[in-house]
C-alpha positions as CSV (number, residue, x, y, z in Angstrom):
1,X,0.0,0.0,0.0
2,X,2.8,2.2,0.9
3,X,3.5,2.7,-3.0
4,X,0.0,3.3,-3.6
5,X,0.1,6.0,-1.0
6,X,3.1,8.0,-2.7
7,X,1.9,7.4,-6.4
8,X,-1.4,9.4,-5.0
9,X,1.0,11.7,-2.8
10,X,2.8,12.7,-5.3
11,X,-0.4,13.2,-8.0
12,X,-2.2,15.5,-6.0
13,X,1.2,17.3,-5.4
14,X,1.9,17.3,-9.8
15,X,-1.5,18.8,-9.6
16,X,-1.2,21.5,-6.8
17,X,-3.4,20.0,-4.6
18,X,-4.3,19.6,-0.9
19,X,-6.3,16.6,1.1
20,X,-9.5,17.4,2.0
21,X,-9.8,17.4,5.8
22,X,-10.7,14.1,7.4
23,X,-14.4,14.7,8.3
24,X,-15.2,15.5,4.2
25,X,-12.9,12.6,3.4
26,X,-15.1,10.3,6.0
27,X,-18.2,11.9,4.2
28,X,-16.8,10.9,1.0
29,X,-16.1,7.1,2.0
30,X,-19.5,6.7,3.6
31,X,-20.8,7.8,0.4
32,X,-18.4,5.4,-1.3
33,X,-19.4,2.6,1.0
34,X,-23.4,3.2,0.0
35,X,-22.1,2.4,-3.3
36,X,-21.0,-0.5,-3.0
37,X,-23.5,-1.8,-0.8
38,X,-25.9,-0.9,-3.2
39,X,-24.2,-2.6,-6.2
40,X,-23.6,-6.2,-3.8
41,X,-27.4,-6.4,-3.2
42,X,-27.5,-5.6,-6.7
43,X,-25.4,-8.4,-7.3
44,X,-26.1,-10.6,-5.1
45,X,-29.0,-9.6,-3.6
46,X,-33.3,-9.2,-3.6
47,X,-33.0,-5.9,-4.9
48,X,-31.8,-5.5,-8.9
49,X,-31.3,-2.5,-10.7
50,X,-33.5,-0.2,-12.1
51,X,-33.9,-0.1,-15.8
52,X,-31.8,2.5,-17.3
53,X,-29.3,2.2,-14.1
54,X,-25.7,2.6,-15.6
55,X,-23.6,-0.1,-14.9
56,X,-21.2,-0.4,-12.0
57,X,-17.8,-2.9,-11.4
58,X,-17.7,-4.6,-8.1
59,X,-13.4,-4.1,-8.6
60,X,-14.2,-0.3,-9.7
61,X,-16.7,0.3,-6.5
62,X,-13.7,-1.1,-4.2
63,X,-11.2,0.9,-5.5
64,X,-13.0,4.1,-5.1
65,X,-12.7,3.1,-1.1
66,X,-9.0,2.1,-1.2
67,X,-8.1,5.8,-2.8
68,X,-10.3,7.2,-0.5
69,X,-8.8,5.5,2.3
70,X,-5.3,6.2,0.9
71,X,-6.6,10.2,1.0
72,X,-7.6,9.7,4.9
73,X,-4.2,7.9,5.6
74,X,-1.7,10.5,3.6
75,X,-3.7,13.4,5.4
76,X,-3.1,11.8,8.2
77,X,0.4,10.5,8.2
78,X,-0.9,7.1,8.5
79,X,1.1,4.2,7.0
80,X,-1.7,1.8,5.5
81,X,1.0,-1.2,5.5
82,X,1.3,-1.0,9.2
83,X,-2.4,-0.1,9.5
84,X,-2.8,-3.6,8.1
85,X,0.2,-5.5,9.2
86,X,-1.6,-4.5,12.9
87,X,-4.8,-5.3,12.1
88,X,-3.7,-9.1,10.5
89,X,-1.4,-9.7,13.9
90,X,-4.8,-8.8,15.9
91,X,-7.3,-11.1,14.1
92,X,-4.7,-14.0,14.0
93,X,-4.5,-14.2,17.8
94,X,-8.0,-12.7,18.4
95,X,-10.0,-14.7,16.0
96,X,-7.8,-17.9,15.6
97,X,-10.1,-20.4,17.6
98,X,-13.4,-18.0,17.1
99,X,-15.4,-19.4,14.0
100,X,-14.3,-23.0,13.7
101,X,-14.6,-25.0,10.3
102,X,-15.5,-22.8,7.6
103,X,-18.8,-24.9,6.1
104,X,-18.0,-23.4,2.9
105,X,-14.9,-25.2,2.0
106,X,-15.6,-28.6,2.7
């Protein structure tokens, strides 16, 4: 992610431009997350799309989030590879006896 993070970093700096401050960029991936949820019930769910809807990617609606994410973290100074890194290390020991056989892959 770290790479990710600079390649943006270093676009909005080509471009002369600043983050927007954390609460808009929290607005923005709420707004980000209610499209994807929208196009997973789409997909997989009761509701389908209007006619006339346009047409949405799953892999296009997640990476609107993971720029948006990588906008929170560089205004931030967060590193997204330890952000993760922490995250795995928790759910490993947290998690590790928690849901038992998966039903799904037998």
């Amino acid at each position: 992610m770290e790479k990710y993070q600079k390649e943006l970093d270093e676009f909005f700096k080509t471009k002369g431009w600043d983050y927007w401050p954390p609460l808009v960029v929290l607005a923005r991936l709420f707004e980000e997350g209610g499209e994807l949820a929208r196009l997973v019930n789409h997909l997989y769910g009761e509701k389908k799309k209007k006619d006339g809807e346009k047409e949405q990617e799953l892999e296009g609606e997640i990476g609107d989030i993971l720029f948006t994410l990588i906008c929170l973290a560089n205004s931030t100074g967060i590193n997204l590879d330890n952000a993760i890194r922490k995250t795995l290390d928790k759910v490993a020991v947290r998690d590790k006896d928690r849901f038992g056989k998966n039903a799904r892959s037998e």
